[in-house]
C-alpha positions in Angstrom: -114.9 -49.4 -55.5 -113.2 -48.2 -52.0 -111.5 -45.2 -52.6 -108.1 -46.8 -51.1 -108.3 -49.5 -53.7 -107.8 -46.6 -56.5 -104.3 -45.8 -54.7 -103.3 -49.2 -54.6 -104.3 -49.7 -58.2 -102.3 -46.7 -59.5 -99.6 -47.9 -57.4 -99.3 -51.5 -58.9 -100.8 -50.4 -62.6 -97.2 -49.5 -64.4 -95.3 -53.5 -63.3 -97.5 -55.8 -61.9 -97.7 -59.1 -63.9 -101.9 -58.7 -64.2 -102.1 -55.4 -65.2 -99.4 -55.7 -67.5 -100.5 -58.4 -69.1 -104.4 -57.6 -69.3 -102.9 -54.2 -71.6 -101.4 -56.6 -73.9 -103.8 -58.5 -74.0 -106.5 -54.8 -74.5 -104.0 -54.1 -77.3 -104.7 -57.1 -79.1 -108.6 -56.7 -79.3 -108.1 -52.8 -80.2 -105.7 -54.0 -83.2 -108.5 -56.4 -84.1 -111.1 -53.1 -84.5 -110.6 -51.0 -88.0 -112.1 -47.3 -87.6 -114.4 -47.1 -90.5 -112.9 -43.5 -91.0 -109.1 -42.6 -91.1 -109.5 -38.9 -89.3 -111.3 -37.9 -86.3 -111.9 -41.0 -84.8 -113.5 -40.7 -81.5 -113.2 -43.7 -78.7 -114.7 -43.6 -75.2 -113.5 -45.1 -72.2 -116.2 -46.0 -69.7 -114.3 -46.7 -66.4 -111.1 -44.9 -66.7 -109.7 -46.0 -63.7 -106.2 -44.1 -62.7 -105.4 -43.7 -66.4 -103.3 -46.4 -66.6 -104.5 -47.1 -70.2 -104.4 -43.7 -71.8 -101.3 -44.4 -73.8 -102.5 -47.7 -75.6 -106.0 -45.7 -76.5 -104.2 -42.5 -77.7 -102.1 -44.7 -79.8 -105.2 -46.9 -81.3 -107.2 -43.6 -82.5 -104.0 -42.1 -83.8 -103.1 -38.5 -83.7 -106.1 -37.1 -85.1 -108.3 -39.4 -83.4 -109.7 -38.5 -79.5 -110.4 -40.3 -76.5 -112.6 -39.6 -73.9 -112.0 -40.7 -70.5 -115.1 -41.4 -68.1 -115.4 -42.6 -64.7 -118.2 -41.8 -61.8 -115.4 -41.6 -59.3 -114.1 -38.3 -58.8 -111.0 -40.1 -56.7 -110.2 -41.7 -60.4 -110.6 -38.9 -62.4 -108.1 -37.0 -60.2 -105.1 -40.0 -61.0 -105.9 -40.1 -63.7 -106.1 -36.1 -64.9 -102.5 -36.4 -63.1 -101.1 -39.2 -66.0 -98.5 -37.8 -68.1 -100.7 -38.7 -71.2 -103.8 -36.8 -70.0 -102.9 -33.6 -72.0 -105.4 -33.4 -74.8 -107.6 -36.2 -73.7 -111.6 -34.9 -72.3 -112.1 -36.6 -68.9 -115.8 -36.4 -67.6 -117.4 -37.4 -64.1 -120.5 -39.6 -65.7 -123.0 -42.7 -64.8 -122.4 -45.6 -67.0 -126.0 -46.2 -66.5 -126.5 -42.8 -68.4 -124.5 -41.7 -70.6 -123.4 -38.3 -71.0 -123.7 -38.2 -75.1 -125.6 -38.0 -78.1 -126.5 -41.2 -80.0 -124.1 -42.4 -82.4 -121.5 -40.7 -81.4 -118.1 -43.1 -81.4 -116.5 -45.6 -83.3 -115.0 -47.5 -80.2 -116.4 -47.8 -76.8 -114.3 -49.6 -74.1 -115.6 -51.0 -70.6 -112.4 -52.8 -69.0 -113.7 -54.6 -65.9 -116.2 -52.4 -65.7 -119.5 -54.0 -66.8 -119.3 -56.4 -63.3 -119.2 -52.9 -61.3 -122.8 -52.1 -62.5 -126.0 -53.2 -60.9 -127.9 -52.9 -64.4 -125.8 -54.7 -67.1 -128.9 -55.0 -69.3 -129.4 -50.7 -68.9 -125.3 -50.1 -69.5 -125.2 -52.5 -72.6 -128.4 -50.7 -74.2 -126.2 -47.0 -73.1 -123.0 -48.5 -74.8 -125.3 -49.3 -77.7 -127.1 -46.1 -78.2 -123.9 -44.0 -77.9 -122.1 -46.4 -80.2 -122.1 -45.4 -84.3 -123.8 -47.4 -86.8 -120.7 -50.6 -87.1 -118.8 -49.3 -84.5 -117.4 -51.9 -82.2 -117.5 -52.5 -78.0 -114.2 -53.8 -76.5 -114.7 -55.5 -73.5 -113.2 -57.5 -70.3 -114.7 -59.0 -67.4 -114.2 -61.2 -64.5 -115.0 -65.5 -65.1 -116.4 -67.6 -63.7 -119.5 -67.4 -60.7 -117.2 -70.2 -58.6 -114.3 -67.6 -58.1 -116.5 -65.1 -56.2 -114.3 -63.9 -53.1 -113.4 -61.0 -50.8 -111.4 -59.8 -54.0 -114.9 -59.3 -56.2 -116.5 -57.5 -53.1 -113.7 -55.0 -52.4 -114.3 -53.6 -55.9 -118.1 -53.5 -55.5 -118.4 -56.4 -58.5 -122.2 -57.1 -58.4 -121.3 -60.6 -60.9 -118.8 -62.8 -62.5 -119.9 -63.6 -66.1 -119.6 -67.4 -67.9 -119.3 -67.4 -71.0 -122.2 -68.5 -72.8 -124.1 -66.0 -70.3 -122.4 -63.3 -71.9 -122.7 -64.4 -74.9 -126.6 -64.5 -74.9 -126.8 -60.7 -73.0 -124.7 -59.1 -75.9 -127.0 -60.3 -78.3 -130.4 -59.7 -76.4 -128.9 -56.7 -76.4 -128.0 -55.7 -80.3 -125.1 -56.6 -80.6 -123.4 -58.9 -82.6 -120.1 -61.1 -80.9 -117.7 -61.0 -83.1 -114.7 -62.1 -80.4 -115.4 -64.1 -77.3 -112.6 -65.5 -75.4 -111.2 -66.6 -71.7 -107.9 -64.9 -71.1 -105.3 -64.6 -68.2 -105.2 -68.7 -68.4 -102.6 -68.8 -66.1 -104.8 -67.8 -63.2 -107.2 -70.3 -62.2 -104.6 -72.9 -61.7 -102.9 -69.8 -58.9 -106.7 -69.0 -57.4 -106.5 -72.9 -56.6 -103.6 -72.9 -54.9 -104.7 -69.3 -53.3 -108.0 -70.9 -51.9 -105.6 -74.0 -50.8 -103.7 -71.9 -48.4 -106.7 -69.2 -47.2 -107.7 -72.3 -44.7 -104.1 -72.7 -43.4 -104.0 -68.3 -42.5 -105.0 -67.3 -39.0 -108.4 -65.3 -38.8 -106.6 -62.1 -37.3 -104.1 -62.3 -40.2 -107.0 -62.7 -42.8 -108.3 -59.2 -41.2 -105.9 -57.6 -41.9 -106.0 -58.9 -45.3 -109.4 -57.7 -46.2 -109.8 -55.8 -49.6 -108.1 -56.9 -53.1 -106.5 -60.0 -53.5 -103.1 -59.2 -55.3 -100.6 -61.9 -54.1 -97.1 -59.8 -54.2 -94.3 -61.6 -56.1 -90.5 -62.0 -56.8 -89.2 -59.8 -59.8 -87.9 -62.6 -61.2 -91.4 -64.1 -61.0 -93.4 -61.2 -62.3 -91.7 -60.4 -64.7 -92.2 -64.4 -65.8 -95.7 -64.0 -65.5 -95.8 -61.2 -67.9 -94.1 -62.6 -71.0 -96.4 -65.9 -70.0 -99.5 -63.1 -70.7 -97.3 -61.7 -73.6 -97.4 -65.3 -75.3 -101.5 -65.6 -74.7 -101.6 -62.1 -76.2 -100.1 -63.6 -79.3 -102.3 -66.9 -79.2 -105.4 -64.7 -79.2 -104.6 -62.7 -82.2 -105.5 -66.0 -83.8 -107.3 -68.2 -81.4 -109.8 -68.2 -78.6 -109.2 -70.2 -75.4 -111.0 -72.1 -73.7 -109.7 -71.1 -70.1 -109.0 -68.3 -68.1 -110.5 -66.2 -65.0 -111.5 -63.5 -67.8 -113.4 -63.1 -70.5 -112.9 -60.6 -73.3 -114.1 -59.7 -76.7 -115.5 -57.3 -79.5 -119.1 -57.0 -79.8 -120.7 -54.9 -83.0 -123.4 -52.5 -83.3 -125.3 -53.7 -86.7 -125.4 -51.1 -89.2 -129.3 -50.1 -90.3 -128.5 -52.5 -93.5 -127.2 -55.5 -91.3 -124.0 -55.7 -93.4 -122.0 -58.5 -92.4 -119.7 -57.6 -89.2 -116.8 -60.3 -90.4 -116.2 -57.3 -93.3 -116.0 -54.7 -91.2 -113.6 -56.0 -88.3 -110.1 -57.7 -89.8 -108.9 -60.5 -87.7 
């Protein structure tokens, strides 16, 4: 990703409507994923980002629990070793494509838009799954949809967007077994529509100056709508998957050596 995207990113992280929402939404799926022990639980964050989501990880491992914050960008690390929740959290410079750990070493792995930043999916899925205990769970977000590829996806280095039954087959070639699938952030393909609609009707030299991320600014009013919109999907996918949105998100299960069923271990 362009390091000047990681400044507008920390700048928009804490109120705008997307970002809000998609924590909501992480919190959901991390409420959905039981540690299989009650002390030391250990969770690892592939992709950190600016740190915006160190609060809602601290909070799922619980005060004896530990999260550890990766990302290859140094310009990332440095947000996010600024965050006011960074204190007691291990933050470390590492390739997705090879991770820094032992085998079996966490109960929870995370990879929030991060999987469509790597040119090796295949090699990062088989990482995730090697570092990954015995029943321990993968929480994951990505882009939707091939069609949507734009100026947006390129900014931030994506090498794919991901349909869902595509997905679906890689995180079980890989080992795993898909416990959640679901589209999310509904309300946004009906917005991209109207987005590509008026990209035609915007001078070239205007569209320049436009070049990067795509993050349409908005009313208060209007954001803060947006956000209890996402707040209302978050509580439609406790229950239910949908069948739209412009991502797609999801646990996926390392097997235990016995092949025990995954439906006991995560409580949905």
């Amino acid at each position: 990703m362009e390091t000047d995207e990681y400044a507008k990113m920390h700048a928009m992280e804490s109120e705008y409507w997307w970002f809000v929402g998609r924590r909501a939404i992480i919190a959901c799926l991390l409420a959905a994923v039981p540690f299989p022990a009650k002390r030391h639980r250990r969770l690892l964050d592939i992709g950190c980002g600016t740190g915006a989501n160190l609060p809602m990880l601290r909070l799922s491992v619980g005060p004896q629990g530990q999260v550890v914050a990766m990302d290859q960008s140094p310009h990332a690390l440095q947000f996010t070793h600024a965050h006011p929740a960074a204190p007691g959290i291990e933050l470390v410079q590492g390739d997705a494509l090879n991770l820094p750990f032992p085998d079996n070493t966490f109960h929870v792995l995370t990879l929030f838009d991060v999987l469509e930043h790597l040119g090796d999916d295949r090699r990062a899925l088989a990482e995730v799954r090697r570092v990954l205990r015995p029943d321990g769970a993968l929480v994951f977000t990505v882009p939707a949809y091939k069609s949507l590829w734009s100026t947006h996806d390129e900014a931030l280095h994506h090498f794919r967007r991901y349909e869902y039954d595509e997905l679906r087959s890689l995180l079980r070639e890989s080992g795993f077994g898909v416990e959640r699938l679901s589209h999310a952030m509904g309300i946004m393909p009906p917005l991209v529509w109207l987005w590509h609609k008026i990209i035609p009707l915007i001078p070239e030299k205007a569209m320049r100056r436009r070049e990067g991320t795509v993050l349409p600014r908005f009313s208060s009013v209007a954001n803060q709508v947006l956000i209890e919109y996402l707040k209302l999907e978050t509580r439609l996918l406790t229950h239910h998957d949908l069948p739209l949105g412009t991502s797609l998100v999801g646990i996926a299960v390392k097997p235990a050596p016995d092949h025990s069923s995954v439906r006991e271990w995560v409580a949905l």
